[in-house]
TIDRENRO-22046 format. One record per residue (C-alpha): chain; x, y, z; residue in one letter; residue number from 0. Coordinates in steps of 0.001 Angstrom, whole numbers. Layout:
<pts>
  c     east    north       up  r    k
  A        X        Y        Z  a  NUM
...
</pts>
This chain:
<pts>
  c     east    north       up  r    k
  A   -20902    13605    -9763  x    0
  A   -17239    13170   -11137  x    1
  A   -15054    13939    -7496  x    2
  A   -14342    10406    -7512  x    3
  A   -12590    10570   -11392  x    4
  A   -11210    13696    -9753  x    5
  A    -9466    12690    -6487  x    6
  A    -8217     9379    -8773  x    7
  A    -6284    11558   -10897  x    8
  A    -5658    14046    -8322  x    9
  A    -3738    11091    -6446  x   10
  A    -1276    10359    -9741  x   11
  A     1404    12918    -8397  x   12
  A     1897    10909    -5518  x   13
  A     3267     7893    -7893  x   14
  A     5301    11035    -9502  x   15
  A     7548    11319    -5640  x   16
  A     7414     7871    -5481  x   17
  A     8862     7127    -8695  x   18
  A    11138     9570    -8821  x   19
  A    12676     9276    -5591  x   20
  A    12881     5570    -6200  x   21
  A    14763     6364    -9650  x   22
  A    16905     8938    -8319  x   23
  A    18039     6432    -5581  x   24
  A    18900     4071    -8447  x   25
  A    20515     6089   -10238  x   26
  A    22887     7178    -7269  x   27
  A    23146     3215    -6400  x   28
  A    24183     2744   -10105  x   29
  A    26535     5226    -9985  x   30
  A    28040     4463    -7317  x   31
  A    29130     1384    -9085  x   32
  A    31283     3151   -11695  x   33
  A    35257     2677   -11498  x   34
  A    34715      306    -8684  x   35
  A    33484    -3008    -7508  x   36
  A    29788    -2936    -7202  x   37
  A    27881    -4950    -3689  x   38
  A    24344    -5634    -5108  x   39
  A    21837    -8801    -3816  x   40
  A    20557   -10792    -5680  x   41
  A    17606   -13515    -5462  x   42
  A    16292   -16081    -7718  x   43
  A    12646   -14791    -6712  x   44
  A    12889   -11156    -7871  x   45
  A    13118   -12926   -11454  x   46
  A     9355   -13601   -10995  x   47
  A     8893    -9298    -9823  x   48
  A    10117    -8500   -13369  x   49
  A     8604   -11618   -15076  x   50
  A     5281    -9894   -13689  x   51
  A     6146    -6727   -14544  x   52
  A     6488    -7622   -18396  x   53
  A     3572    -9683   -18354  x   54
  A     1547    -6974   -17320  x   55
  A     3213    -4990   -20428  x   56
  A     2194    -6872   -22654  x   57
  A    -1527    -7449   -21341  x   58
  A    -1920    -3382   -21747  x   59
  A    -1845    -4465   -25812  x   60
  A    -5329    -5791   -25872  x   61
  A    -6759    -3504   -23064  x   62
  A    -9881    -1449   -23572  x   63
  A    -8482     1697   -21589  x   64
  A    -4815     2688   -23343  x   65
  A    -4792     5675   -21478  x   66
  A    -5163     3770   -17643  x   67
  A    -2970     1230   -18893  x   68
  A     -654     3834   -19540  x   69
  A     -790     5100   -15986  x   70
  A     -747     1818   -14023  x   71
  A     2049      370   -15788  x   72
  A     3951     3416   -14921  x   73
  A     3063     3209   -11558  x   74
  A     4091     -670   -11680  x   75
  A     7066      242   -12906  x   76
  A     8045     2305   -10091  x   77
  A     6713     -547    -7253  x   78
  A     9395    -2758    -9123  x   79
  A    12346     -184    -8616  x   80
  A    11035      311    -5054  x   81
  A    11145    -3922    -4588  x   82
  A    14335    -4027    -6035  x   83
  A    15856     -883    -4128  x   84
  A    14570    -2541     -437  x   85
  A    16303    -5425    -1800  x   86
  A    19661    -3930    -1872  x   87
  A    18960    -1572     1371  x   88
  A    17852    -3821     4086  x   89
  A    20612    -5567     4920  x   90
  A    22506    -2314     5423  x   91
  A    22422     -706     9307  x   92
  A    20673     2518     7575  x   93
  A    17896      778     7011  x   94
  A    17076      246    10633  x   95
  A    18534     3113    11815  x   96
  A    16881     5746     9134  x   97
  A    14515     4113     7302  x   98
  A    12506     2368    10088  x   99
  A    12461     5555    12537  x  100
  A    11586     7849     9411  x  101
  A     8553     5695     8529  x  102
  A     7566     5320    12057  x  103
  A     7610     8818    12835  x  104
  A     5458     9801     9602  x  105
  A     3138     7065    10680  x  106
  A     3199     8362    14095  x  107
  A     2168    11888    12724  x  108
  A     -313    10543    10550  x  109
  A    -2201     8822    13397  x  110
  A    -2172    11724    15678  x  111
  A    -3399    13906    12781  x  112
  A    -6891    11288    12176  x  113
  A    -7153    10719    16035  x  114
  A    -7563    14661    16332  x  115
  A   -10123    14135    13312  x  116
  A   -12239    12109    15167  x  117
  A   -12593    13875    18310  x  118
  A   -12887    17784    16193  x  119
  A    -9474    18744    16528  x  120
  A    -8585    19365    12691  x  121
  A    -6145    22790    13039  x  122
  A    -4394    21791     9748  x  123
  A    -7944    21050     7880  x  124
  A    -5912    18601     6000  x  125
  A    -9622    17171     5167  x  126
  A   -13165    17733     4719  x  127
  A   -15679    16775     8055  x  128
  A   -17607    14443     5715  x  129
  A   -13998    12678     5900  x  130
  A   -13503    12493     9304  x  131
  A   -10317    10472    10868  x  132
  A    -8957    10532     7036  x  133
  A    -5509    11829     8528  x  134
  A    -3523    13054     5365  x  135
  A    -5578    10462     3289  x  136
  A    -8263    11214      399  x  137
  A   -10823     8753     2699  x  138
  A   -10684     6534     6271  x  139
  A   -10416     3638     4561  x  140
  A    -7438     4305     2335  x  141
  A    -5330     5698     5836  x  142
  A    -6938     2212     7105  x  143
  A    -5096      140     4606  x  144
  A    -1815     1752     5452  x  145
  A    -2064     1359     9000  x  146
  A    -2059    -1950     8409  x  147
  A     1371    -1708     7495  x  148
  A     2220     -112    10463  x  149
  A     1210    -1872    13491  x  150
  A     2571    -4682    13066  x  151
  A     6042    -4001    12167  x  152
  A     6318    -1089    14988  x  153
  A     5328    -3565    17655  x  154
  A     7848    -6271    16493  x  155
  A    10484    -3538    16297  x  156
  A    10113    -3431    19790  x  157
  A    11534    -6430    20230  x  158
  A    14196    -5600    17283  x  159
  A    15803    -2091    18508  x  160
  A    18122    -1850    21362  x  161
  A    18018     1292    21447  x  162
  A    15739     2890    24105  x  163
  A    14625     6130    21885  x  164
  A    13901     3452    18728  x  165
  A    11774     1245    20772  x  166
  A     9614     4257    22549  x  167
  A     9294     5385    18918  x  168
  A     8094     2262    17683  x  169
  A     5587     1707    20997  x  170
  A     4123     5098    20618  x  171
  A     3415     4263    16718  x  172
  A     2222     1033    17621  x  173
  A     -343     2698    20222  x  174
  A    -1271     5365    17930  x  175
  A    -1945     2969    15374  x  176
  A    -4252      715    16780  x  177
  A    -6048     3761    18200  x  178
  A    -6812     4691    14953  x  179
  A    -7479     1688    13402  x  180
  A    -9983      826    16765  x  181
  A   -11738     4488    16251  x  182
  A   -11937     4244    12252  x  183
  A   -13177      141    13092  x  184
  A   -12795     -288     9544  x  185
  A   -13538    -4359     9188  x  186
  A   -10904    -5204     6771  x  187
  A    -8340    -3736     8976  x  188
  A    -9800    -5424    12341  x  189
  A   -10073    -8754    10087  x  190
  A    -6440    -8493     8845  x  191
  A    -5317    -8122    12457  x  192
  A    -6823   -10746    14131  x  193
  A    -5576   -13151    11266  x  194
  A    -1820   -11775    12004  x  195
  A    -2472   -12290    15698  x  196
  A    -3489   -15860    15037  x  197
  A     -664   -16759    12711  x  198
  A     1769   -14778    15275  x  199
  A      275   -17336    18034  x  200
  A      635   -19996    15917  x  201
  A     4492   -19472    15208  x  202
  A     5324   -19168    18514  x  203
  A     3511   -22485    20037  x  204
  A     5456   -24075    17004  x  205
  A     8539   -22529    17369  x  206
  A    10095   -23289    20773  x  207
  A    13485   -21488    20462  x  208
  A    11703   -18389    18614  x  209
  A     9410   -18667    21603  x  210
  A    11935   -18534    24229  x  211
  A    13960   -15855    22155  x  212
  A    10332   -13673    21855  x  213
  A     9513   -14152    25657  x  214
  A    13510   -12971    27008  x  215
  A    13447   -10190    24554  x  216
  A     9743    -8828    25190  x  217
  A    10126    -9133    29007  x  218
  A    13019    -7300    28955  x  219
  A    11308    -4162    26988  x  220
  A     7872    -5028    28890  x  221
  A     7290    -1202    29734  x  222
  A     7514     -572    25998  x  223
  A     4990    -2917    25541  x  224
  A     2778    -1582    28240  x  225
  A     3401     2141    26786  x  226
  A     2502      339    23182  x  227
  A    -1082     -846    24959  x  228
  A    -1871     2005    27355  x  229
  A    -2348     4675    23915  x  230
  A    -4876     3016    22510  x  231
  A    -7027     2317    25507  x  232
  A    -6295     6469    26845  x  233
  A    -7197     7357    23511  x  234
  A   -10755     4918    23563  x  235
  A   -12190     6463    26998  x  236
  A   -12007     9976    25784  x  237
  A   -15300    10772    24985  x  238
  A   -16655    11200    21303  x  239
  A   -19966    12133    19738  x  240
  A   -18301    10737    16227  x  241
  A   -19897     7597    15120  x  242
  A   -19553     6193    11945  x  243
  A   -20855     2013    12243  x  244
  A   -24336     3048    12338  x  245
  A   -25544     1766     9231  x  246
  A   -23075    -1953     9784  x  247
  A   -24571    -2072    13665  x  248
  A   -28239    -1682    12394  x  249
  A   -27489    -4110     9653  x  250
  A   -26024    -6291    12639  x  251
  A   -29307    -6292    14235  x  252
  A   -31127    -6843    11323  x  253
  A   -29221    -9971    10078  x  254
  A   -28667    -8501     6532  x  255
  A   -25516    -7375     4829  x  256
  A   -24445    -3502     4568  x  257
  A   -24017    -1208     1392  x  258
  A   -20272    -1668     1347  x  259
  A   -20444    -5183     1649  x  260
  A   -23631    -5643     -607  x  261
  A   -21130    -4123    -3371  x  262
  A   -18370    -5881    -2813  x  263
  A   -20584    -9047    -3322  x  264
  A   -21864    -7921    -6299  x  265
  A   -18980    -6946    -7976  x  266
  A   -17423    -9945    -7319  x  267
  A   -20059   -12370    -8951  x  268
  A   -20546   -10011   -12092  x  269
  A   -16912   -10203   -12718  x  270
  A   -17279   -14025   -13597  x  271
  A   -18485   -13604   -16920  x  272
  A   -15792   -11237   -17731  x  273
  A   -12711   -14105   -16076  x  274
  A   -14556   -16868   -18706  x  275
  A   -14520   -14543   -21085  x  276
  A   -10269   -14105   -21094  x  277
  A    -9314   -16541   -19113  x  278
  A    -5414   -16520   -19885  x  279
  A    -5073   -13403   -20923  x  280
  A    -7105   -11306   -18924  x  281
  A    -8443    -8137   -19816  x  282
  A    -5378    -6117   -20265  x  283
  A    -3399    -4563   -17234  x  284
  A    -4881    -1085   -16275  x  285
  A    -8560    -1850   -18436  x  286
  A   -10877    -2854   -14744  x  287
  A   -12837     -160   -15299  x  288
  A   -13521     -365   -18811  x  289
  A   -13798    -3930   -19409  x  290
  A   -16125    -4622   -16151  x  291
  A   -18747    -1525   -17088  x  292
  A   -20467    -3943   -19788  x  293
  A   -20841    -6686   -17083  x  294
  A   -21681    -4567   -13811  x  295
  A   -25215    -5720   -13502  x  296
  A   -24519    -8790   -15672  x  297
  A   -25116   -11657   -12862  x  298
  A   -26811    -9576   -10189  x  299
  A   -28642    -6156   -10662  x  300
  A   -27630    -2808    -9066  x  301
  A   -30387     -441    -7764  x  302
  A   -27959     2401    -9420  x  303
  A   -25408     2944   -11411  x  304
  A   -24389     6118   -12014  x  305
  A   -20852     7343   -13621  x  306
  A   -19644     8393   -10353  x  307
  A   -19814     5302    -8774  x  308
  A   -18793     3025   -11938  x  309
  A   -15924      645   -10090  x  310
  A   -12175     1710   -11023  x  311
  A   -10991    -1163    -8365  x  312
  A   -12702    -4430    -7339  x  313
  A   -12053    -4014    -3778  x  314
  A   -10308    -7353    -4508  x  315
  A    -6814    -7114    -5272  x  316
  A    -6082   -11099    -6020  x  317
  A    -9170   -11008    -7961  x  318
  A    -8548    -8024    -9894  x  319
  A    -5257    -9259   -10990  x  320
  A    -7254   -12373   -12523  x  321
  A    -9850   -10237   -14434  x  322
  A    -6391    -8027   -16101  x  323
  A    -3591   -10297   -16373  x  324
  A    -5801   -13577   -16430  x  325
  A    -4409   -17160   -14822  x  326
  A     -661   -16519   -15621  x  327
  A     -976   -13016   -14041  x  328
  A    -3092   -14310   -10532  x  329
  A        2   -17289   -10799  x  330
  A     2609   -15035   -10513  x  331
  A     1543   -12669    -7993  x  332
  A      429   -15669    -5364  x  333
  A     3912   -17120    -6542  x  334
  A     5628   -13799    -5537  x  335
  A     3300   -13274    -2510  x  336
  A     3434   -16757     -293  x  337
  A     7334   -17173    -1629  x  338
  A     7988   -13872       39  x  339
  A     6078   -14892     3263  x  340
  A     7922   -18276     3157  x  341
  A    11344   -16433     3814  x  342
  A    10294   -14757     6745  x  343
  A     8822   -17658     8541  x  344
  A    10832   -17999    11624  x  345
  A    12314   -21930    11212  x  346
  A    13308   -23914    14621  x  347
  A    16465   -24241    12681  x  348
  A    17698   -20482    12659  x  349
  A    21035   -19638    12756  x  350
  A    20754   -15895    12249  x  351
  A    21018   -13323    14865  x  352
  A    18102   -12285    17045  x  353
  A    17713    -8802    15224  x  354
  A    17495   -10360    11963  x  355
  A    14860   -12680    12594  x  356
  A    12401    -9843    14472  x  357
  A    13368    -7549    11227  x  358
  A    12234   -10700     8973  x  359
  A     8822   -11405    11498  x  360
  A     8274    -7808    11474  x  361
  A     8398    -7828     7538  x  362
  A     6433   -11076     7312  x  363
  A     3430    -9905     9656  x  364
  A     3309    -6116     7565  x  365
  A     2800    -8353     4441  x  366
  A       74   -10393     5694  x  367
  A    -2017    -8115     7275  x  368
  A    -1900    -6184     3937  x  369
  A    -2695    -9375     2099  x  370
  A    -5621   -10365     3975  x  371
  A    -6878    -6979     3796  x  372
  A    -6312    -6904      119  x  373
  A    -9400    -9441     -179  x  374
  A   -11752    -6908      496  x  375
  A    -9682    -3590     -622  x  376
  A    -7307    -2535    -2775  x  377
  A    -3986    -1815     -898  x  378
  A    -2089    -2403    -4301  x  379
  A    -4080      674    -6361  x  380
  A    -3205     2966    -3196  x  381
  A      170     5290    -3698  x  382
  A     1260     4583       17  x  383
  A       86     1433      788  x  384
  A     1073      465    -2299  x  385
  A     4747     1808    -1983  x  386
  A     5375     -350     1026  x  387
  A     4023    -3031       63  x  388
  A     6747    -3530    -2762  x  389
  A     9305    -2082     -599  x  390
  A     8721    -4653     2465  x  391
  A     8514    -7599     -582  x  392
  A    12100    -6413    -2084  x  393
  A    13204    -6244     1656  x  394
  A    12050    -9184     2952  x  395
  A    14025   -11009     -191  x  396
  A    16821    -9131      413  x  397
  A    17066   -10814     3658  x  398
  A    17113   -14527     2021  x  399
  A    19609   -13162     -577  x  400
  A    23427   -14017     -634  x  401
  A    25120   -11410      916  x  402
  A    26235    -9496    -1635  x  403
  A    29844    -9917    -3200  x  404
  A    31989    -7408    -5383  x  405
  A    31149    -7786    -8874  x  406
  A    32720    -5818   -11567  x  407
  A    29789    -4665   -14624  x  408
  A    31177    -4057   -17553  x  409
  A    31373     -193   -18278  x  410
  A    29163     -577   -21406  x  411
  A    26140    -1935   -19190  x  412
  A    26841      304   -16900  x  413
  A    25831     2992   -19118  x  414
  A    22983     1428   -20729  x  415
  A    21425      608   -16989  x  416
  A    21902     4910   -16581  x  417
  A    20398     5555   -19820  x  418
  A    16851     3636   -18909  x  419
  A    16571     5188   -15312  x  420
  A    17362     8623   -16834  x  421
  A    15157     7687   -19435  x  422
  A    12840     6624   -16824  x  423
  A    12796     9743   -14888  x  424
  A    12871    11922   -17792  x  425
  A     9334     9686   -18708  x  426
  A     8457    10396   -15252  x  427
  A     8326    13872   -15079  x  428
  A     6724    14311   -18709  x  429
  A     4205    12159   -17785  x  430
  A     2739    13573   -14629  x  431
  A     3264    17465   -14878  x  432
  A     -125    17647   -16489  x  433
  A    -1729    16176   -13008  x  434
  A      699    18473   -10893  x  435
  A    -1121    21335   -12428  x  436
  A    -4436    19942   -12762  x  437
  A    -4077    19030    -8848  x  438
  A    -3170    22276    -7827  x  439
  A    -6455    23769   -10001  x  440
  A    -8345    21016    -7672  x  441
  A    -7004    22431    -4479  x  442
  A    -8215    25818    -5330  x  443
  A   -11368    24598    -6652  x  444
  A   -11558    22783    -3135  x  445
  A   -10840    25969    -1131  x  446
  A   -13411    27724    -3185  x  447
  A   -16237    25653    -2718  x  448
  A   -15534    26382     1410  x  449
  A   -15671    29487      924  x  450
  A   -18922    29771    -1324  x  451
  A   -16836    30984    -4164  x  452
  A   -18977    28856    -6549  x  453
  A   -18250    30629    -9678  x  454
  A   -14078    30274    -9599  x  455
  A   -14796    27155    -8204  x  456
  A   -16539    26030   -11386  x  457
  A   -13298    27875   -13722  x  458
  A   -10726    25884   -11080  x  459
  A   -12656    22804   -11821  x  460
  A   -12332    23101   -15999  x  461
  A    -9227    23303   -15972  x  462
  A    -8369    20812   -14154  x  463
  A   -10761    18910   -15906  x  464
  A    -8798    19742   -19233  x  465
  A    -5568    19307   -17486  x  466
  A    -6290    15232   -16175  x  467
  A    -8366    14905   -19648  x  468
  A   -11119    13308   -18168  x  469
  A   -14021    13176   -20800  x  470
  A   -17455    11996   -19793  x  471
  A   -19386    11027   -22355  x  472
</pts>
């Protein structure tokens, strides 16, 4: 009954590589600084990242769940140096020549791994069966949310890359992608992509020169595009016994709503007692699953409601970020959100060069198809999904900031900006060694249990229970 308590904390070292990786890069960015003139960007906009990042801070004062609040604000804290770090990255060549084929081959990987999940071929047993097509994911859904991410932005950097190895890359990702997402036919996803389809169609019957720019440029790599289109469909005739829309088809038929939807639903309307409750100042950043417990069956009833399936996330991101941080909270992420998506808006106007506006579009179209899906999911409580979504935010306002000048900083903040990374990472590593170990005592509990090893199984899963100090009561 408590895998799902479990696999959450299970999940926290993840924000540990994150985190620390992103500090570590810092740190070496910071450093690089000393005894010379720095180059950093700089836009008005990322104001409002740390504005957000400090009202959350203070919400975790008055929230019921210190511990969470603990956690998430940690994990926040990381997203920011990850915004601010794409920021200062994208407008340097790396960051189309490394960073873009790195995440497009992991992506790649990751596809092939779930598409080989769905048709049996699991050599790696990465996952469970009862998680079929998870790829290197706890569930389908959360490898879902990331793909949405990925399809996008690898068919736009077709048109970006001259390169001929670059754009194969980014075809094959974008084929393996939307093979996935078409055999996992989770709705979010589908929903998200037809909405950045119909905004892409709308930009470019608005937007004659980007249209004329888009055509030249995707005739030209047509075969790339035809590669891009031809994976999914190869990968759709193979024949599969896996089928996992029974329940939404019948429900289809039957002109009534599914489990997963009948949830969502519910959740949402018993959370409006809780928003008039704390209107302004929400319920404390990190304290969802705390504060809503009182008021899950407050509006409408549940049929259950069991500890292992008490809500941790909305499966609303938006709305979530209204029940913690309250109105000023909801404000400033849909301030930081549609700001971001205004800068990469291809204008009539443009006077940049042709790869800067694809890397912007490519950006912008990654960021909504996350934020559509993020009204029915949670793509923000997710360590990957999560991770790029701050990343492409810093990057796309990196691309509307000045272009970045030599600045002397003064020696003594020089040091003080050192101490609180180091302090940071030092935090960092404190923090989460407790979940490294009581992960590892979950992956032996895991192996145990398919092997019928019940009784070390049972020792694995104490302490690991002592290690994430979950206590059900």
């Amino acid at each position: 009954a408590y895998w799902p308590g479990f696999l959450e904390a299970a999940s926290l070292p993840r924000y540990f590589l994150i985190g620390a990786l992103g500090g570590l890069a810092l740190l070496v960015l910071l450093g690089s600084a000393r005894n010379k003139a720095s180059h950093f960007s700089w836009h008005p906009l990322f104001g409002f990242f740390v504005a957000f990042f400090f009202w959350a801070s203070i919400t975790t004062a008055w929230s019921p769940d210190a511990g969470n609040s603990l956690i998430d604000i940690s994990r926040l804290a990381a997203m920011i140096i990850l915004s601010f770090l794409g920021m200062q990255v994208v407008r340097r060549p790396e960051f189309t020549s490394l960073l873009l084929p790195a995440f497009f081959g992991g992506s790649l990987l990751a596809a092939i791994i779930g598409i080989g999940q769905h048709y049996g071929y699991n050599p790696l047993e990465l996952r469970l069966q009862e998680h079929n097509i998870a790829s290197t994911f706890i569930n389908r859904n959360h490898a879902a949310v990331y793909f949405d991410f990925v399809v996008p932005s690898s068919l736009v950097a077709i048109l970006l890359y001259k390169n001929t190895g670059y754009r194969v890359l980014a075809a094959a990702t974008a084929g393996a992608g939307m093979a996935f997402l078409l055999l996992n036919k989770n709705r979010g996803s589908l929903l998200a992509l037809l909405v950045t389809l119909t905004v892409l169609t709308i930009i470019l019957w608005s937007n004659r020169q980007f249209r004329q720019l888009a055509i030249e440029r995707a005739y030209r790599v047509r075969r790339h595009f035809i590669l891009a289109l031809l994976v999914p469909f190869l990968v759709l005739i193979l024949p599969s016994a896996s089928s996992n829309q029974a329940e939404w088809n019948t429900a289809l038929l039957e002109n009534r709503v599914d489990s997963s939807t009948n949830i969502r639903i519910n959740a949402y309307i018993n959370t409006l007692p809780l928003i008039l409750q704390q209107p302004l100042t929400g319920s404390g950043y990190g304290g969802f699953r705390m504060s809503f417990r009182p008021h899950a069956t407050s509006v409408r009833p549940r049929s259950s409601l069991k500890e292992d399936n008490v809500m941790g996330a909305l499966h609303n991101d938006p709305l979530q970020h209204l029940v913690e941080l309250g109105l000023p909270g909801l404000l400033l992420a849909l301030l930081i959100y549609l700001a971001t998506l205004r800068i990469g808006w291809p204008t009539p106007d443009s006077k940049q060069d042709s790869s800067t506006v694809f890397l912007k579009l490519g950006l912008f179209l990654a960021l909504l198809a996350a934020g559509i899906h993020s009204l029915v999911d949670f793509p923000l409580r997710l360590p990957a999904s999560a991770a790029l979504f701050w990343f492409f935010l810093g990057s796309l306002v990196g691309l509307a900031a000045r272009k970045p000048r030599q600045r002397n900083i003064s020696p003594g903040l020089q040091k003080a900006l050192l101490g609180t990374v180091s302090a940071y990472l030092l935090f960092t590593l404190v923090f989460y060694f407790h979940y490294f170990k009581g992960s590892k005592d979950l992956y032996t509990a895991t192996a145990c249990i398919q092997k019928n090893d019940c009784r070390t199984a049972i020792d694995a899963i104490e302490n690991s229970m002592q290690e994430f100090d979950l206590n059900y009561v």
